[in-house]
N, C-alpha and C positions, 0 to 999 in steps of 0.2 A: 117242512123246514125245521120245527121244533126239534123234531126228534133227532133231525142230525145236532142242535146244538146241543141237545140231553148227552149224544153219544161222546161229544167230542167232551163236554167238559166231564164227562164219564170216566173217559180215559185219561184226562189231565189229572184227576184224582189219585188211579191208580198208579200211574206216574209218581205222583207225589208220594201217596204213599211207598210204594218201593223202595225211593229215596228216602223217605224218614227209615225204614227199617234196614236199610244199608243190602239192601236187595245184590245181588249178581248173578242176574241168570245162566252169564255165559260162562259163568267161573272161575276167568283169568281176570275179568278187569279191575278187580280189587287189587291186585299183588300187582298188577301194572301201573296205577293208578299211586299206588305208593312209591313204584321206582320214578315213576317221570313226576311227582311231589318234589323228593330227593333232589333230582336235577336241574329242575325250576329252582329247587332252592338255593341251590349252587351258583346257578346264573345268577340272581335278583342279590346274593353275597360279592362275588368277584365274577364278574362277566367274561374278562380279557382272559382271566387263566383257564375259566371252561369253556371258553368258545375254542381258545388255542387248544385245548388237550381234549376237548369232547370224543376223537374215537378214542378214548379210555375208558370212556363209559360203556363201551360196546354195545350200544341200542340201534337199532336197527331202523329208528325214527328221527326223522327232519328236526334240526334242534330250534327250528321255528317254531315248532307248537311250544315247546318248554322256554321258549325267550319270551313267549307272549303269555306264558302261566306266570313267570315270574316275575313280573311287572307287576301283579297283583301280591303276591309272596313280599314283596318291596316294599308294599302299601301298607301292610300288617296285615292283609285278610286272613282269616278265618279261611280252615278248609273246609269247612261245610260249607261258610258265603261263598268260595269259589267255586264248589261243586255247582252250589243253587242257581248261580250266575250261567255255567256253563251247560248248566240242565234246558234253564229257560231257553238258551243261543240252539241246542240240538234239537227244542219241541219247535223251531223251525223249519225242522228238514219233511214233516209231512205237509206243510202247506206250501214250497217250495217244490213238492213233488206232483200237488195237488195242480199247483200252475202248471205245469208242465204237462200235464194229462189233460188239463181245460185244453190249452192251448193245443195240443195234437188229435183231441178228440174233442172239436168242438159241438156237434152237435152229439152228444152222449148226455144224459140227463146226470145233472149239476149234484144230484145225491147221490148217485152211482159213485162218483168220483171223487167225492168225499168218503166214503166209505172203503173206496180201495184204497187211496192214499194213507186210512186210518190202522191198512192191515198190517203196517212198519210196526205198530204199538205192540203186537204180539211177537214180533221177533228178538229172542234173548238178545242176540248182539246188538240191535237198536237200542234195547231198554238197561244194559249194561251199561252203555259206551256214553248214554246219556248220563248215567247215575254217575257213574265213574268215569270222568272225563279223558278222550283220547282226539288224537290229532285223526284218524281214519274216518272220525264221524260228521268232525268239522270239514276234513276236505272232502267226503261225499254231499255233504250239502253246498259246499263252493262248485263242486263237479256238476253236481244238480242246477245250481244256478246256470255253470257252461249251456249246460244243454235247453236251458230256456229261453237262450238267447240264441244258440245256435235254430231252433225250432221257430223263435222269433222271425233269423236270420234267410229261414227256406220259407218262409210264408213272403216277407215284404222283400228280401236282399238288400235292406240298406248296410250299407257298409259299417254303421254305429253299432249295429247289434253282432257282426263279425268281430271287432275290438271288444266288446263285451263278453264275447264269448270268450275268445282268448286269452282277455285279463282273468277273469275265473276261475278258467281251466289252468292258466298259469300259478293261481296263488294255490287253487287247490294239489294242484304236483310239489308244492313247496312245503305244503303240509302234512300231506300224505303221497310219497312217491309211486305210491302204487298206481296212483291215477295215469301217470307219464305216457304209461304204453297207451294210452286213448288219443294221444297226440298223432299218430298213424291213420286213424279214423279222419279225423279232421284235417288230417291233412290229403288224404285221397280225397275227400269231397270238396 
């Protein structure tokens, strides 16, 4: 068990580090990262006239992730305390996924499953999207959450973890519409 804590805070390091040096593996999330700033900023300035004229923005993202950046924009944060903030929110999406794999492989040994859960930390778009905050990353981790409950939901069938599921899955399509079409799935089963 040590060693999985050596690995993990291993990689919370270089985590961190990437974000001190302003890292972007995937290559785009800096220049996006600066348009959906912009439009946070816009919001958190006059709300009513960007909400009313938002397709002028022509972004192709739920203007929910940018109402809820600029709530912080309002407060006077700092863009790096907003990144830091949104960094720490995305290094939950491998324990979040870790559940997820306990729960569906429960008898699998508990450091195995630490360890896959950890191989997200080597993916550019993971470690981008956390440096450089986007809605696709947040609503993969509300998606992830859908599906813990829904997995929950085929183990016991109580009807609570059914609403859970679908409030999740719902806030996550609100953030990231990509999720939407999974609504199909869950709705044959």
């Amino acid at each position: 068990m040590q060693i999985t804590k050596i690995t993990i805070l291993f990689l919370y390091f270089i985590v961190l580090a990437a974000f001190i040096l302003n890292l972007d593996p995937n290559g785009g999330a800096f220049k996006d990262f600066q348009y959906h700033s912009k439009v946070s900023q816009d919001f958190s300035k006059n709300f009513s006239e960007t909400f009313f004229n938002y397709d002028s923005y022509a972004t192709r993202h739920s203007p929910v992730f940018y109402i809820i950046m600029s709530v912080f924009f309002k407060f006077k944060f700092e863009e790096n305390i907003i990144r830091l903030i949104f960094l720490h929110l995305g290094l939950l999406l491998p324990f979040i996924f870790y559940k997820c794999l306990k729960l569906k492989f429960e008898k699998q040994n508990k450091i195995s499953l630490i360890f896959l859960s950890s191989v997200m930390f080597f993916s550019p778009s993971f470690l981008s999207l956390i440096i450089w905050p986007d809605s696709r990353i947040f609503g993969l981790m509300l998606f992830c959450i859908s599906i813990y409950y829904f997995l929950k939901f085929q183990k016991k069938t109580k009807i609570k973890y059914s609403f859970k599921c679908i409030l999740f899955y719902t806030v996550a399509s609100y953030l990231s519409p990509n999720f939407s079409v999974f609504s199909i799935f869950y709705f044959i089963y």
